[in-house]
C-alpha positions in Angstrom: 164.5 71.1 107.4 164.6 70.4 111.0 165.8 67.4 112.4 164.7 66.3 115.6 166.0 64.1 117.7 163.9 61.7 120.1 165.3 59.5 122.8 164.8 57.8 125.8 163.9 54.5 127.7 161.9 51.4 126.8 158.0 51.7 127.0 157.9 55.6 127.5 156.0 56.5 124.7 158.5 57.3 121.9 156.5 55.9 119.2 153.4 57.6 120.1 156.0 60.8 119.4 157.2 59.4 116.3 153.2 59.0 115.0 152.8 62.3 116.0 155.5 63.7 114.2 154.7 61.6 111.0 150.8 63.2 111.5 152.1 66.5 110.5 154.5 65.4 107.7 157.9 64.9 109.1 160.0 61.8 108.6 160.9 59.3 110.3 163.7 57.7 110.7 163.9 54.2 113.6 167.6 53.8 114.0 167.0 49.9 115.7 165.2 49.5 112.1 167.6 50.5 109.9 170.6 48.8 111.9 168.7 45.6 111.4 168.0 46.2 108.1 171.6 46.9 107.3 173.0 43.7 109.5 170.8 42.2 106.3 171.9 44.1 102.9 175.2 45.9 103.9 177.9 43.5 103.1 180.6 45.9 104.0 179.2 46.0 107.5 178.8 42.3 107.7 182.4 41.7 106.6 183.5 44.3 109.1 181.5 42.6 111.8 183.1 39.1 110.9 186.7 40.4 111.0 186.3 41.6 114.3 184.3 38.9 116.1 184.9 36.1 114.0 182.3 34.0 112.0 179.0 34.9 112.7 176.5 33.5 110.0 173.5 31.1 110.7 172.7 28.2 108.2 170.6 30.7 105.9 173.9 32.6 105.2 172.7 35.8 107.3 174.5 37.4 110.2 173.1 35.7 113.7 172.0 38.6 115.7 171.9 36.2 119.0 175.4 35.0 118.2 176.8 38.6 117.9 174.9 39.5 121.1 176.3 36.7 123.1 179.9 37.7 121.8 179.7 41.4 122.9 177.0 41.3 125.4 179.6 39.5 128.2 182.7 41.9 127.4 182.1 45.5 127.3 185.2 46.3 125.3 183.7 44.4 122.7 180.8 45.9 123.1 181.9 49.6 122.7 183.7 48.1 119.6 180.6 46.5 118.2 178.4 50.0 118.9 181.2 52.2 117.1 181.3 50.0 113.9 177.5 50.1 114.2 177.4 53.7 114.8 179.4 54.8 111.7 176.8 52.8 109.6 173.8 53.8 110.6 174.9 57.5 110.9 175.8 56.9 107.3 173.0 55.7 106.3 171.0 58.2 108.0 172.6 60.8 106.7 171.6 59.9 103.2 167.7 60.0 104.9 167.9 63.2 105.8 169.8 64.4 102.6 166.5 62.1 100.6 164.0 64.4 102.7 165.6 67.6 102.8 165.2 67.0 98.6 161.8 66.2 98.9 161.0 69.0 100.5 160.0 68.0 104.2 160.0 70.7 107.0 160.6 67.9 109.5 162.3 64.8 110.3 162.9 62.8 113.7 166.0 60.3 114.2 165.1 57.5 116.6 167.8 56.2 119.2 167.9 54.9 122.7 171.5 56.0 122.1 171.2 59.0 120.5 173.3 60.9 122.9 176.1 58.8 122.9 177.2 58.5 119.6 177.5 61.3 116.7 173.5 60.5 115.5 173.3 63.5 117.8 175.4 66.0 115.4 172.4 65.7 113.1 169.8 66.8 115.0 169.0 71.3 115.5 166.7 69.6 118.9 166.5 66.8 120.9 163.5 65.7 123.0 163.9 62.9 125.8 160.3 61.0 126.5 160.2 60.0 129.8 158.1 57.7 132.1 157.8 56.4 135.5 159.7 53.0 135.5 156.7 51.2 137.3 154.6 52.3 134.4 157.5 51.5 131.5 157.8 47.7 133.1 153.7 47.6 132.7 154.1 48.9 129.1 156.7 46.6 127.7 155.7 43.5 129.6 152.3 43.8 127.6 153.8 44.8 124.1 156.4 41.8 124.1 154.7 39.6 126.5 157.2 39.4 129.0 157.9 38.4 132.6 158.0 41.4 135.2 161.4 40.1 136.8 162.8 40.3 132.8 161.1 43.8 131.9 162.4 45.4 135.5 165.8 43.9 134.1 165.4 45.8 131.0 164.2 49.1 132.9 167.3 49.0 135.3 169.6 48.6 132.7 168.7 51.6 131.0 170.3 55.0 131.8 168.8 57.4 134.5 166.1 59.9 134.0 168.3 62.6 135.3 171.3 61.8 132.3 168.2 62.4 129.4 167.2 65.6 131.6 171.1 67.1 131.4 171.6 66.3 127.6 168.2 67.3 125.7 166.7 70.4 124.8 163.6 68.8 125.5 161.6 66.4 127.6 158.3 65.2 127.6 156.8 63.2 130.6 154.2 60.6 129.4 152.6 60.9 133.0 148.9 61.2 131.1 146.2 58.8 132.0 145.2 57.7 127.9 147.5 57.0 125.2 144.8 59.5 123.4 146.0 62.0 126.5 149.6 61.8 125.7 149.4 62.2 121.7 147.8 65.6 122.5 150.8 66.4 124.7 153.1 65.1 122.0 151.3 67.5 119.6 151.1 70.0 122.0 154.9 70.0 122.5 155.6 69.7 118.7 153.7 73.1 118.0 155.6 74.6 120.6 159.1 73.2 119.8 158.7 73.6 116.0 157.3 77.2 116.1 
């Protein structure tokens, strides 16, 4: 099976990757969508969370994902701490994906994460492919797909790492410089054929 891994900034045109990928069979695997879903079941992880940043629970009992943020989000020691206790759980959990997949059979799976390169997600993956956009068009892109201002999504866009640091570290990249969404699921077709053959 080959693994695939897909990174890059907000509103580039990831998930349009991702559809494409499912299209011909593969799995897929969101790594902000099994974090959260873990925050949720894994009580190991939650306990872990709560010894290192103290009590986190809202009045339903479940961790309090603003709370957490506003603990880690002002200190970037804590942060690094919070990503590296994060990491190790979703790695783990996608690990057991892939190992689910490769049984059933599938020729191709995807791992999902802004911070794929950063953390050892990237030690699964035989390829990795960096979708890339112009920022002006990224800031139009998430402002209308979670209704946003423009000051808070160029925030969000200059926050995010440089186009040059996905450039140095993938196998891959894939501009989404095409005029359709229609336009740029044929290039992420295209560029599956030719990076899978």
């Amino acid at each position: 099976m080959t693994v695939l891994g897909i990174t890059g900034p907000t509103g580039a045109g990831k998930t349009t990757l991702l559809r494409e990928v499912e299209k011909l069979g593969g799995a897929v695997i969101d790594c902000d969508a099994v974090y959260h879903e873990l925050l949720e079941s894994d009580t190991a992880l939650q306990r872990k969370l709560e010894r290192e940043f103290g009590p986190l629970r809202d009045e339903a009992g479940a961790i309090d994902r603003k709370k957490l943020g506003a603990i880690v989000f002002a200190e970037p020691d804590r942060l690094e701490r919070l990503n590296a206790i994060a990491w190790e759980a979703v790695v783990s959990r996608a690990r057991a994906l892939l190992e689910d997949y490769r049984e059933q059979g599938r020729a191709l799976a995807a791992v999902d994460a802004v911070a794929l390169l950063e953390c050892p997600l990237k030690e699964l993956c035989q390829l990795t492919a960096a979708v890339l956009a112009l920022p002006e068009v990224r800031v139009r892109r998430i402002m209308a797909r979670e209704d946003i201002s423009e000051d808070y999504a160029w925030a969000r866009v200059k926050a995010q790492r440089s186009d040059e640091y996905f450039i140095q570290n993938c196998d891959y990249t894939l501009y989404n410089n095409c005029a359709s969404a229609e336009d740029f699921s044929q290039k992420a077709r295209n560029f599956l054929k030719e990076a899978l053959s």
